[in-house]
C-alpha positions in Angstrom: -31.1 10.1 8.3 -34.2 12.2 9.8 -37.0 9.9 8.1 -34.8 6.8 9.1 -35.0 7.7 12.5 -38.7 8.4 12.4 -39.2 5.3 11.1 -37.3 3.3 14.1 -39.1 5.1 16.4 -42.7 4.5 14.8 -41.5 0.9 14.4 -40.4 0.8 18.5 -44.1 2.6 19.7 -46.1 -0.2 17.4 -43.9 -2.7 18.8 -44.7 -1.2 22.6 -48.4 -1.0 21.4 -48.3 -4.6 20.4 -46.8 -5.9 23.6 -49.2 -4.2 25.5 -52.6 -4.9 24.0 -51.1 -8.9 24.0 -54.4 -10.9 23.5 -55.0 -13.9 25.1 -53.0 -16.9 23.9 -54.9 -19.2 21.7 -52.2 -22.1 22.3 -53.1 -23.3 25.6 -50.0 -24.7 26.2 -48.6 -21.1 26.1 -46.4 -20.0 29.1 -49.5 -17.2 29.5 -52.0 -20.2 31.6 -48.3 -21.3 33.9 -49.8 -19.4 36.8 -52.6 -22.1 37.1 -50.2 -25.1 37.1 -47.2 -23.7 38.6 -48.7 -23.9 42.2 -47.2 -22.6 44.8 -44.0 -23.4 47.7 -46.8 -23.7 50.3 -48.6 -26.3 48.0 -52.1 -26.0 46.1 -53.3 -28.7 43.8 -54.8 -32.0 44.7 -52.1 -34.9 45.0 -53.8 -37.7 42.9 -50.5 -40.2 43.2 -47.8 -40.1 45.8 -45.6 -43.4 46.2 -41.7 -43.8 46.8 -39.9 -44.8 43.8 -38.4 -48.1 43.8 -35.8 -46.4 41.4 -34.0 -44.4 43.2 -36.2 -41.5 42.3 -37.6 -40.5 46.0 -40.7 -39.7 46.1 -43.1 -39.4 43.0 -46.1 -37.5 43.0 -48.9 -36.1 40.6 -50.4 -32.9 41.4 -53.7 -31.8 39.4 -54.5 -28.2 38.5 -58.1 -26.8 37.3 -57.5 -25.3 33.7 -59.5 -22.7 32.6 -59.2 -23.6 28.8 -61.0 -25.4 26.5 -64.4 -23.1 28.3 -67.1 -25.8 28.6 -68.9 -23.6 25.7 -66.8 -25.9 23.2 -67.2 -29.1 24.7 -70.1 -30.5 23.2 -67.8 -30.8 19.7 -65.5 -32.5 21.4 -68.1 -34.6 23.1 -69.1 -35.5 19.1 -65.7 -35.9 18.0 -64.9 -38.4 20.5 -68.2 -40.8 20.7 -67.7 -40.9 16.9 -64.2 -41.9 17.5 -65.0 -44.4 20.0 -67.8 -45.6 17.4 -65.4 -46.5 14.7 -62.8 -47.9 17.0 -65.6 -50.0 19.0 -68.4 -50.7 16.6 -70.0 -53.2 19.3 -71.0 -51.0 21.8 -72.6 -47.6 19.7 -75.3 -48.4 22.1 -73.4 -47.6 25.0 -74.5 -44.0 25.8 -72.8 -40.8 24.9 -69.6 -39.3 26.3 -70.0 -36.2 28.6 -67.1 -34.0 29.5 -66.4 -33.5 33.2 -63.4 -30.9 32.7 -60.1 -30.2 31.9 -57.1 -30.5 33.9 -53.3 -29.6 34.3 -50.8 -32.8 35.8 -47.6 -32.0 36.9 -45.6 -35.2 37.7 -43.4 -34.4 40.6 -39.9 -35.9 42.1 -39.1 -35.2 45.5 -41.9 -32.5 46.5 -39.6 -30.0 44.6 -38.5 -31.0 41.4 -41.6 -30.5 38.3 -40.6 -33.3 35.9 -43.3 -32.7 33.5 -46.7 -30.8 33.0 -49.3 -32.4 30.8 -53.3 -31.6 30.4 -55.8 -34.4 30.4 -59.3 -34.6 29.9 -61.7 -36.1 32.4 -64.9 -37.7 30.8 -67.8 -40.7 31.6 -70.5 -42.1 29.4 -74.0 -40.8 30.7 -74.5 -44.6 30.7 -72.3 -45.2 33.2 -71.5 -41.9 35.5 -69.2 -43.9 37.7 -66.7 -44.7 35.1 -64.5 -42.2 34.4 -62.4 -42.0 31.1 -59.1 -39.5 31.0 -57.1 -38.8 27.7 -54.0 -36.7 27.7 -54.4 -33.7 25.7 -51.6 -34.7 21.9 -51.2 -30.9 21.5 -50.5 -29.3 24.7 -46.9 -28.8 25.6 -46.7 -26.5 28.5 -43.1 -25.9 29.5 -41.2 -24.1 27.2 -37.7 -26.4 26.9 -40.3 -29.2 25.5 -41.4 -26.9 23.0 -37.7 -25.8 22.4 -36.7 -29.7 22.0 -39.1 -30.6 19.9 -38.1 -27.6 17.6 -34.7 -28.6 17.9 -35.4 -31.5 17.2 -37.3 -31.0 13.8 -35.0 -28.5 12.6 -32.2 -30.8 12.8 -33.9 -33.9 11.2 -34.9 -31.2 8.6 -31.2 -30.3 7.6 -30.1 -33.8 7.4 -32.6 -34.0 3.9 -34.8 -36.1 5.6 -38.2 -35.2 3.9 -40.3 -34.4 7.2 -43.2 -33.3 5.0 -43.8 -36.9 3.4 -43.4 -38.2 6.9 -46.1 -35.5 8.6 -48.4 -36.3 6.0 -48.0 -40.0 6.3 -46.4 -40.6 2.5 -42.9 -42.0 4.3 -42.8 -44.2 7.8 -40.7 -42.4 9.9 -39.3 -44.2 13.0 -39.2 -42.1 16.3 -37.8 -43.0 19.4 -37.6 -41.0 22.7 -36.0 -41.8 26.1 -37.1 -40.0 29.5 -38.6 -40.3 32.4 -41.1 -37.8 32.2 -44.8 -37.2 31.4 -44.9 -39.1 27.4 -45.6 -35.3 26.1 -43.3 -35.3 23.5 -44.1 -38.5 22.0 -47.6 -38.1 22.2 -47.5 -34.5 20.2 -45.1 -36.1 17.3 -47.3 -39.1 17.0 -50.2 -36.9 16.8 -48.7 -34.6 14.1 -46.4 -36.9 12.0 -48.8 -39.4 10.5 -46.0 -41.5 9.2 -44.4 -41.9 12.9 -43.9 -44.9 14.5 
């Protein structure tokens, strides 16, 4: 009983060490980096759309955030990773000049001034051919709120224990036909296409 005890209480202070010495989160979708797209009741953010839904919906609003991750020290790989992308995709104009990153931000799409419907990171970026034109790409494998993460999980699990053979599908041996319904920011469909090859 004595050496049972010690052990639950060694096990309880590594745990309290651990939880304390938390490093930072390397998924930057993680619920660590809210605090920069939360905002505030007074406001912050810039308001790039406002309109009034001809829905029903009031009034619809996007507020960016500055994000703090990816740092701009690993953006010339992405800058590669995307002008060769654009390259295959576009063979016609390689010549075109090559993509620079302007930054990263967060987008939360709004309903009523209140209500935050969705949070999604883009990725602002222009060809140093053509600095006025300004390319943005949602970010596939950022989900930010934590009930997205907890659907998609859900989700999975579920199609999982029906013997559906999810692996096959992810690694694009089997189609596997996905549809979602929403109103929000196209997160969730975005990360699935992204990670199932055989999705559609």
């Amino acid at each position: 009983m004595l050496k049972l005890t010690k052990r639950n209480l060694a096990w309880q202070q590594l745990r309290r060490l651990s939880t304390a010495i938390r490093q930072t989160a390397e998924d930057e979708g993680d619920w660590f980096y809210s605090s920069e797209w939360w905002g505030t009741t007074s406001g912050g953010g810039d308001t790039v759309f406002r309109s009034i839904s001809d829905k029903g919906n009031g009034v619809v609003s996007v507020v960016a955030y500055p994000s703090s991750k990816p740092e701009n020290c690993y953006w010339g790989k992405t800058e590669n990773w995307l002008q060769k992308r654009y390259e295959k995709m576009y063979p016609e104009h390689e010549q075109e000049g090559d993509f620079r990153i302007l930054g990263y931000q967060w987008r939360n799409l709004h309903f009523n001034e209140e209500t935050r419907q969705s949070t999604v990171k883009i990725m602002a970026a222009y060809r140093d051919s053509n600095p006025g034109s300004i390319y943005l790409m949602q970010q596939a494998e950022c989900l930010a709120v934590p009930y997205v993460k907890s659907m998609v999980s859900a989700g999975l699990a579920t199609i999982a224990s029906c013997k559906f053979d999810l692996e096959s599908a992810v690694c694009g041996r089997k189609p596997m036909k996905i549809l979602c319904i929403g109103h929000g920011g196209g997160s969730i469909p975005l990360f699935l296409a992204s990670k199932i090859q055989g999705s559609n």
